[in-house]
C-alpha positions as CSV (number, residue, x, y, z in Angstrom):
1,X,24.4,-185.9,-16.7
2,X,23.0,-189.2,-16.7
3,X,25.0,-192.1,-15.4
4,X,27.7,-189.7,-13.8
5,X,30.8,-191.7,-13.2
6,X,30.6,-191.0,-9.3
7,X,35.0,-191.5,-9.2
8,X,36.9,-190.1,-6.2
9,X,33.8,-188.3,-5.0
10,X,32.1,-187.4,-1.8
11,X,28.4,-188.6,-1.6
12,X,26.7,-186.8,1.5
13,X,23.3,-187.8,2.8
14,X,21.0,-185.9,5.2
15,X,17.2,-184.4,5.7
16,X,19.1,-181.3,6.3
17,X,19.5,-178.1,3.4
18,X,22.2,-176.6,5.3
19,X,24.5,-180.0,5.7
20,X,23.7,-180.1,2.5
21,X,24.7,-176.9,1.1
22,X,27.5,-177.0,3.6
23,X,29.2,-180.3,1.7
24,X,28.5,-179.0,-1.0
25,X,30.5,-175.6,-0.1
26,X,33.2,-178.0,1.4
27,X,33.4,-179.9,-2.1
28,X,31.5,-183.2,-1.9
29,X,29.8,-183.5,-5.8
30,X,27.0,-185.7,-4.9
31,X,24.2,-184.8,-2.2
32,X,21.6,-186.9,-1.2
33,X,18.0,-185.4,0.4
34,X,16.9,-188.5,2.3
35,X,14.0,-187.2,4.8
36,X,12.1,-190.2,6.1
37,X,9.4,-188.6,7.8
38,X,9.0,-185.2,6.5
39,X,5.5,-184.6,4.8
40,X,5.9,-184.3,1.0
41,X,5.0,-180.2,1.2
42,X,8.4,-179.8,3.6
43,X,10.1,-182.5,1.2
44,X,9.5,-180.3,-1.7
45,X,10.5,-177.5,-0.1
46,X,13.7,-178.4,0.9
47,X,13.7,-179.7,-2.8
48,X,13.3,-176.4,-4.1
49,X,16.0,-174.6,-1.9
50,X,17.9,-178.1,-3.1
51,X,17.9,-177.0,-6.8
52,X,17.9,-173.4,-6.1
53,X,21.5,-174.2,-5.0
54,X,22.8,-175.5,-8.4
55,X,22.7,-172.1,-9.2
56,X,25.4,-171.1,-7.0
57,X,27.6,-174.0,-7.1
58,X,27.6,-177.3,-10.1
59,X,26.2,-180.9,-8.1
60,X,24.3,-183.9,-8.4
61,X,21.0,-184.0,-6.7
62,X,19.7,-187.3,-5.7
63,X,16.4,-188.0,-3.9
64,X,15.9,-190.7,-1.7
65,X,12.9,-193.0,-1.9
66,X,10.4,-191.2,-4.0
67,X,10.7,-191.2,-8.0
68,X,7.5,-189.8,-8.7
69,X,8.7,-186.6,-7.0
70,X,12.1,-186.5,-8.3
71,X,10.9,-187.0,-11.9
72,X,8.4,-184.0,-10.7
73,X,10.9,-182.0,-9.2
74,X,13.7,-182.3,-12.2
75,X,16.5,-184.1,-9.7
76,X,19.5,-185.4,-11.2
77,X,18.1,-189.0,-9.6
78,X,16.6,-191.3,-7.1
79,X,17.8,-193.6,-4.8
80,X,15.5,-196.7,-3.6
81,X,15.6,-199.2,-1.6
82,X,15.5,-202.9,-1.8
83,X,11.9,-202.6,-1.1
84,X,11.4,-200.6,-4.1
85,X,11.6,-202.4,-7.4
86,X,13.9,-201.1,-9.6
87,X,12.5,-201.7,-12.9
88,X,9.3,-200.2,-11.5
89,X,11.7,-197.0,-10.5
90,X,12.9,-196.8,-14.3
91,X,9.6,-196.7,-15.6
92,X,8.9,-194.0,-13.6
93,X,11.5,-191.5,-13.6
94,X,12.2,-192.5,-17.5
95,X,16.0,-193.1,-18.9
96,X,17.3,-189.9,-17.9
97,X,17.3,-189.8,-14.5
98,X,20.0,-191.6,-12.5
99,X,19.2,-194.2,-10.7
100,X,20.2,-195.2,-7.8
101,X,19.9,-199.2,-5.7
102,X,20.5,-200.1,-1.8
103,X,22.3,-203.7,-2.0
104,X,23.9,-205.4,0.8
105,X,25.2,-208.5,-0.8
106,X,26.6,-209.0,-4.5
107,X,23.5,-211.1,-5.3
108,X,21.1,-207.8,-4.7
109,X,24.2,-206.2,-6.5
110,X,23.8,-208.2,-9.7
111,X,19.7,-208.1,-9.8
112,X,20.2,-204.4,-9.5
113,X,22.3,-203.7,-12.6
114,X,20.3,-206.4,-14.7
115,X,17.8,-204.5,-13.6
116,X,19.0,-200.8,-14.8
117,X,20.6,-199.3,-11.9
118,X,23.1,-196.7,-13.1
119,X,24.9,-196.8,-9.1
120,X,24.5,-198.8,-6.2
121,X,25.3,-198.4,-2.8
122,X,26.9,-201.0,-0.6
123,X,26.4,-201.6,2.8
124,X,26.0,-200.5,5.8
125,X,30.3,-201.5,6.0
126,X,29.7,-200.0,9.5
127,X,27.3,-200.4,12.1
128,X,25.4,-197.0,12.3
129,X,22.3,-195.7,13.5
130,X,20.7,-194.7,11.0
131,X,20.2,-198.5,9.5
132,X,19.0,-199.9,13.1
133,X,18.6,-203.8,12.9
134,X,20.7,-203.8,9.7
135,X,23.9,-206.0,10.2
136,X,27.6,-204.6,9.0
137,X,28.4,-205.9,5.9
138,X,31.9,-205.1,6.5
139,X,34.8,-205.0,4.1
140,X,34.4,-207.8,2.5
141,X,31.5,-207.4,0.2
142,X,33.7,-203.5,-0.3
143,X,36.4,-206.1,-1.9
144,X,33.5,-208.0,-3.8
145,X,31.9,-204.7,-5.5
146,X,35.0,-203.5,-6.5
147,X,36.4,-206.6,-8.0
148,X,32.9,-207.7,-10.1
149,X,31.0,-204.6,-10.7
150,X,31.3,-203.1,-14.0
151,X,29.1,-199.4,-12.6
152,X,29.9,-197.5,-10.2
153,X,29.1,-198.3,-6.1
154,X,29.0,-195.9,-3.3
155,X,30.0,-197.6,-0.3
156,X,27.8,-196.7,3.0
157,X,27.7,-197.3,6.9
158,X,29.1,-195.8,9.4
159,X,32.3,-194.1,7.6
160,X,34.4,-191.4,8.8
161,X,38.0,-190.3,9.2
162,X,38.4,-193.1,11.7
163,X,37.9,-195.7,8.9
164,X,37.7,-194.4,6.0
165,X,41.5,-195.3,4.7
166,X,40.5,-198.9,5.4
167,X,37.4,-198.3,2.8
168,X,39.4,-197.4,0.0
169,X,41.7,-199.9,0.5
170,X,39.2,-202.4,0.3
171,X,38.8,-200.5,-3.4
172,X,35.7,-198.0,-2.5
173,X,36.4,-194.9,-5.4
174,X,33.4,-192.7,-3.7
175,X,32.5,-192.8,-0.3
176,X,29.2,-191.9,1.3
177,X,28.6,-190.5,4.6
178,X,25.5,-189.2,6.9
179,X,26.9,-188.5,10.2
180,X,30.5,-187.1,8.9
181,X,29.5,-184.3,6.4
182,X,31.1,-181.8,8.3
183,X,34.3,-183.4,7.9
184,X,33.9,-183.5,4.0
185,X,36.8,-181.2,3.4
186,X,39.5,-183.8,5.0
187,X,36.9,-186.7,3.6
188,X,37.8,-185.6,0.0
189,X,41.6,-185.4,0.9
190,X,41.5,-188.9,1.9
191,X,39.8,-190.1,-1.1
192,X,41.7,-188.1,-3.5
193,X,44.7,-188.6,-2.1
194,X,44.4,-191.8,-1.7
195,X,43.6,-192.3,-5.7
196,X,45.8,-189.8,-7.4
């Protein structure tokens, strides 16, 4: 499983099982548990109803911000932030795991993958909420990944069906949304259509 080769895919993110399970229903192939102020019993809860689903339906399991559980737990991967060093993350979920980086310029981009990141996301390309403070790094550094990366990025921010055609233009393969999971079935048309 390790270092999937997230193309054409739909990468939800939420503290929420049922969105979850939900985009996962509607076809997205990559999910995302990011719960930033559940206590680690509800975390591992929702983990376990997580995992439980993979019986029911094949998807990536990612957990946000805490290797030592996701090693613990048997996710598919982690995903830290730029606060989190990422050879420190390696050592701790071993070579396995997938893992996962936050960048917001191609500099963090390039320390990442020296680094071992097997993904990493870029942005926010949107203002959005749920990065408060965090300036828009718009299209541009979109353009950037795609031109000078050689593994797979996940652009993130603010992306729905409003923008989303202007995403992949900019050469986004998999697209990652909080808010818009419940438009994941027209999401993946867009994306797939878009690539075929």
């Amino acid at each position: 499983m390790k270092k999937a080769p997230f193309t054409n895919d739909l990468y939800v993110v939420s503290d929420s099982v049922d969105a979850l399970k939900q985009a996962i229903d509607d076809g997205a192939a990559i999910i995302q548990l990011r719960d930033k102020t559940g206590e680690e019993s509800v975390i591992r809860e929702k983990v376990r109803k997580i995992l439980a689903y993979k019986e029911v339906r094949p998807f990536l399991f990612i957990l946000n911000d805490n290797p030592g559980l996701a090693a613990a737990v048997g996710a598919d991967g982690v995903h830290v932030g730029q606060d989190m060093p990422t050879m420190e993350t390696r050592r701790i979920i071993g070579e396995e795991m997938i893992l996962g980086k936050t960048t917001h310029n191609l500099e963090q981009a390039r320390k990442a993958i020296q680094e071992g990141a097997d993904y990493i996301s870029v942005g926010p390309v949107y203002a959005t909420p749920t990065k408060p403070g965090r300036p828009a790094v718009g299209l541009a550094y979109v353009r950037e990944a795609a031109t000078h990366l050689e593994i797979p990025f996940v652009a993130i921010g603010g992306i729905d069906l409003s923008n989303i055609d202007d995403v992949l233009a900019a050469g986004a393969k998999t697209i990652a949304v909080v808010r818009a999971y419940a438009d994941a079935t027209q999401l993946l048309e867009r994306i797939r259509g878009k690539k075929r």
